[in-house]
C-alpha positions as CSV (number, residue, x, y, z in Angstrom):
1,X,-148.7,-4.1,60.8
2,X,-149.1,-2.8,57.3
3,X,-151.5,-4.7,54.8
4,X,-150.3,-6.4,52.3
5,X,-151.7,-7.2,48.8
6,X,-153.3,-10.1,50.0
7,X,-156.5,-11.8,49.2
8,X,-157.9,-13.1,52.1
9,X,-156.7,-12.6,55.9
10,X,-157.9,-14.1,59.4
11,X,-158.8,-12.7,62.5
12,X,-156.0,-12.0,64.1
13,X,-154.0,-10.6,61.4
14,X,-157.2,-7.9,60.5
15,X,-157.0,-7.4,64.4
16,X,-153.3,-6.1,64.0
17,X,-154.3,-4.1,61.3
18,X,-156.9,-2.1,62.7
19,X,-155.9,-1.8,66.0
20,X,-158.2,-3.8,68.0
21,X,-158.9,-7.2,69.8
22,X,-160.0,-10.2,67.8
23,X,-162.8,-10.6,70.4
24,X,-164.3,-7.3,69.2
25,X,-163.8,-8.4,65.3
26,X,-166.5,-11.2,66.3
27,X,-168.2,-10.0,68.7
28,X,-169.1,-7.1,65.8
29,X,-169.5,-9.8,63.3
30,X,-173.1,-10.6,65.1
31,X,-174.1,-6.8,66.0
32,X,-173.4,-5.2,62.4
33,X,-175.0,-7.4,59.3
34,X,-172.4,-4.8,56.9
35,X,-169.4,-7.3,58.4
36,X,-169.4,-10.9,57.2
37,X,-166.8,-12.6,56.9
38,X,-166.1,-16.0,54.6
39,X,-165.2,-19.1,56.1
40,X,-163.3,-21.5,54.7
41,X,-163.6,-25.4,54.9
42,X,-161.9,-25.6,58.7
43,X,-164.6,-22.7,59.6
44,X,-162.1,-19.8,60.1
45,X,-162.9,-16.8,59.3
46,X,-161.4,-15.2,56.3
47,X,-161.5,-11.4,55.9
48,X,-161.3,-9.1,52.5
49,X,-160.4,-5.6,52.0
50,X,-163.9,-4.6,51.3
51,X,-164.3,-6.6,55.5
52,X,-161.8,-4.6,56.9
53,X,-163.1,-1.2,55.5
54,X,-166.2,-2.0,57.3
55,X,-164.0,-2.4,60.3
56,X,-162.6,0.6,59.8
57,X,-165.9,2.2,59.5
58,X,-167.0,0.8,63.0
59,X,-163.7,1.5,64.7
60,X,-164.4,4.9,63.5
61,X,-167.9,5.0,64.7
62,X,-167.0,3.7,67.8
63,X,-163.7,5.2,69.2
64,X,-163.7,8.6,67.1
65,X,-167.3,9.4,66.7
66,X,-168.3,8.1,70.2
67,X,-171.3,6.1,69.3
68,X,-172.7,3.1,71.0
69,X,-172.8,-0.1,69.3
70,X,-176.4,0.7,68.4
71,X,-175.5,4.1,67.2
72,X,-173.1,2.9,65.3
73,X,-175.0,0.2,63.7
74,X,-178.1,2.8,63.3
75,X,-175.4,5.5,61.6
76,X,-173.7,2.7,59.1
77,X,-177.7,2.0,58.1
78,X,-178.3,5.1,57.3
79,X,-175.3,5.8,55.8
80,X,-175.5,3.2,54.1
81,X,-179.2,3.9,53.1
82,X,-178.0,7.4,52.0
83,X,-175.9,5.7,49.6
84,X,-178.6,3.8,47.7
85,X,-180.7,6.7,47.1
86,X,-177.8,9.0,45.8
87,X,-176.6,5.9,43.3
88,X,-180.6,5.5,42.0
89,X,-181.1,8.9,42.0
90,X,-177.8,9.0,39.5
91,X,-179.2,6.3,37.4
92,X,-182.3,8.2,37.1
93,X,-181.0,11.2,36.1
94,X,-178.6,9.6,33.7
95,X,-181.8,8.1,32.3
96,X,-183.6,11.1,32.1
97,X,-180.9,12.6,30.3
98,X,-181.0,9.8,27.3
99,X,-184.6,10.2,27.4
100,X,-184.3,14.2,26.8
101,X,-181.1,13.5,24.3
102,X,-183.1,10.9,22.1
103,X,-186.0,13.5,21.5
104,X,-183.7,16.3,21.2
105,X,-182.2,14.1,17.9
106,X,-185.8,12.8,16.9
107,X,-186.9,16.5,16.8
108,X,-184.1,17.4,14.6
109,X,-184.5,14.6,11.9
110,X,-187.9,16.1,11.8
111,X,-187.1,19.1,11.3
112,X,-184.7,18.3,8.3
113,X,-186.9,16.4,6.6
């Protein structure tokens, strides 16, 4: 089944999707914190793209990369962990740069005056 442009979908259509069992989509919903899916008011599940990426991710854990459950869970983490240090490190080194560009133009007004 392709996806379509769609805002929300439910369990069995993100099963199709991804090529798995809708037992495994909620039986992974408890073992990895990453998925959560919304619920709506009759307490269905409701999946978004950025929900079945993260499906994606475990199926690829799981089936391509061989991993447990737990390894996969521990590898997401870390990956996951990975990610937050490269984006601060980012925003620190942008910030340095401003820093080092503001007294780069503060030593030239000083020097023209």
């Amino acid at each position: 089944m392709e996806e379509k442009n769609k805002r929300y979908y439910d369990t069995n259509e993100v099963a199709e999707i991804v090529g798995c069992n809708p037992s495994a989509l909620r039986f992974w919903e408890k073992e990895f914190p990453h998925l959560n899916p919304k619920r709506d008011s009759r307490n269905r599940r409701r999946y978004t793209q950025e929900d079945i990426e993260i499906v994606r991710k475990i199926l690829h854990q799981r089936r391509d990369q061989g991993r447990t459950v737990q390894g996969a869970r521990h590898q997401m983490n870390h990956r996951e962990t990975a990610q937050n240090l490269i984006h601060r490190l980012q925003r620190v080194r942008s910030f340095l740069e401003e820093i080092k560009e503001s007294l780069e133009e503060s030593g030239r007004s000083k020097s023209e005056s």
